[in-house]
Backbone bond lengths (Angstrom), bond angles and torsions (degrees), N, CA, C in turn:
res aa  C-N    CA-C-N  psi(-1)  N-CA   C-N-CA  omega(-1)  CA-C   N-CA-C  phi
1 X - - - 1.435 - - 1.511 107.97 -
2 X 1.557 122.65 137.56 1.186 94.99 167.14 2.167 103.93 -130.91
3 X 1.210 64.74 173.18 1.997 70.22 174.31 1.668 122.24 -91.10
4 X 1.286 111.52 143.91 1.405 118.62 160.07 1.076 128.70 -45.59
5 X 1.229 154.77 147.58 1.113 152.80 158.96 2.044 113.13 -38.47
6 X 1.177 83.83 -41.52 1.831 73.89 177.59 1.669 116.66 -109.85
7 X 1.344 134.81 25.46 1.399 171.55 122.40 1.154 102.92 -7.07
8 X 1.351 146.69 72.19 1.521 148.21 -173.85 1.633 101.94 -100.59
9 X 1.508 132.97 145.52 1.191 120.30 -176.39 1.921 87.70 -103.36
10 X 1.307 104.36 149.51 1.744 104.95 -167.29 2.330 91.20 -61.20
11 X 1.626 93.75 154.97 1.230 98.94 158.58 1.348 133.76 -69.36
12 X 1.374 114.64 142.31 1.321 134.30 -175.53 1.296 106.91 -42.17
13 X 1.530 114.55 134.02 1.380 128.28 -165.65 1.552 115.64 -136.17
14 X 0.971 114.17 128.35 2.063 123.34 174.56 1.972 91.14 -61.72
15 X 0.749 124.23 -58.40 1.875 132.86 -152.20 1.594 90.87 -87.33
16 X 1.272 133.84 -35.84 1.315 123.87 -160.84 1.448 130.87 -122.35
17 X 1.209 119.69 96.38 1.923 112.29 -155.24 1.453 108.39 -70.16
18 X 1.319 118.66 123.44 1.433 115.10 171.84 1.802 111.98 -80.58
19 X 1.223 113.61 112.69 1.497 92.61 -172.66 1.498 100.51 -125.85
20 X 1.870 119.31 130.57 1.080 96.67 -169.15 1.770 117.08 -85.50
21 X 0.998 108.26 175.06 1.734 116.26 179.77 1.196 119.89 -40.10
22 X 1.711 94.97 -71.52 1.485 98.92 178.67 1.679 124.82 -55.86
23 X 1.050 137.41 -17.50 1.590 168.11 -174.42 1.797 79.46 -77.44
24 X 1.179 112.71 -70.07 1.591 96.32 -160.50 1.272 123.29 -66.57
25 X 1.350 99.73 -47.95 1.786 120.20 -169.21 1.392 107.39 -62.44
26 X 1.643 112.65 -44.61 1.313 127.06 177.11 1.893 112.09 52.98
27 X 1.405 124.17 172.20 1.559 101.05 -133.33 1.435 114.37 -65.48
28 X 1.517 137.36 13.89 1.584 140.93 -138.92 1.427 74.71 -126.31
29 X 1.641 123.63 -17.33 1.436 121.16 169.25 2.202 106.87 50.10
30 X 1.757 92.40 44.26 1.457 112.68 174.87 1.266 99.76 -150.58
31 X 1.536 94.01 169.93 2.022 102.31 -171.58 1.575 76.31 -158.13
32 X 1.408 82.16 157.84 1.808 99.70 175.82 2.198 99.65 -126.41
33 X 0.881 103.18 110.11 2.010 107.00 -174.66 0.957 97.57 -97.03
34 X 1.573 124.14 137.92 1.444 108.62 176.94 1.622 79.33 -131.81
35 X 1.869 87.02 162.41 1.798 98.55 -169.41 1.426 111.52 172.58
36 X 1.597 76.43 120.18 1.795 89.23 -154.07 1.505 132.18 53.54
37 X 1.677 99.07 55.49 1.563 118.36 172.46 1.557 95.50 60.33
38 X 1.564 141.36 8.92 1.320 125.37 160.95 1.578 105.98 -101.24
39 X 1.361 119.12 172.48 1.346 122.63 -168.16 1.352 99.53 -130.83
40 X 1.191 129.36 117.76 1.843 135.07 174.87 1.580 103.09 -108.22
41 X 1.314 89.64 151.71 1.741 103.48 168.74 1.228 114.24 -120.56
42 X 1.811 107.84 139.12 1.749 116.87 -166.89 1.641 91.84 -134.53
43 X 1.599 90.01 111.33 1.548 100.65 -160.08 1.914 88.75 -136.69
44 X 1.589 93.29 149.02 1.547 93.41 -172.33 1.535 87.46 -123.06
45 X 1.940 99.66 140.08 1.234 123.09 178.23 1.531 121.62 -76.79
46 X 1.471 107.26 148.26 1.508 88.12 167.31 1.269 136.40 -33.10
47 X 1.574 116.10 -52.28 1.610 120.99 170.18 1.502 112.41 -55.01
48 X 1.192 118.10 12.07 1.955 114.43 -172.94 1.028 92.04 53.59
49 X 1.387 123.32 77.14 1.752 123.22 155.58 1.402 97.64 -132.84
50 X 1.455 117.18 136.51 1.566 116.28 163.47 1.518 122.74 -80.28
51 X 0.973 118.43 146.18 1.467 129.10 173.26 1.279 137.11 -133.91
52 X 1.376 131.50 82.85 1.201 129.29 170.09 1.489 148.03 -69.40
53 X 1.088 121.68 82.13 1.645 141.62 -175.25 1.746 116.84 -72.51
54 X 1.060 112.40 109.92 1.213 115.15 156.47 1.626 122.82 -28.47
């Protein structure tokens, strides 16, 4: 992925975890979130778009 020229990642925060993508998705480039006993998937598209599905 890369960034734009004007693409700033927000500043470092006590309350707010910056976590990057690739870190989550890791190489299957999927995550499984679970929340409130349901389970979602955060899966990135070919176009580098994220998508989260129930």
């Amino acid at each position: 992925m890369t960034d734009s020229p004007n693409t700033q990642p927000p500043p470092p925060s006590d309350r707010i975890p910056v976590i990057d993508v690739q870190t989550l998705l890791g190489p299957e480039g999927r995550a499984f979130l679970l929340h409130d006993e349901t389970v979602y998937t955060l899966r990135l598209t070919r176009n580098d778009k994220l998508i989260l599905t129930k």
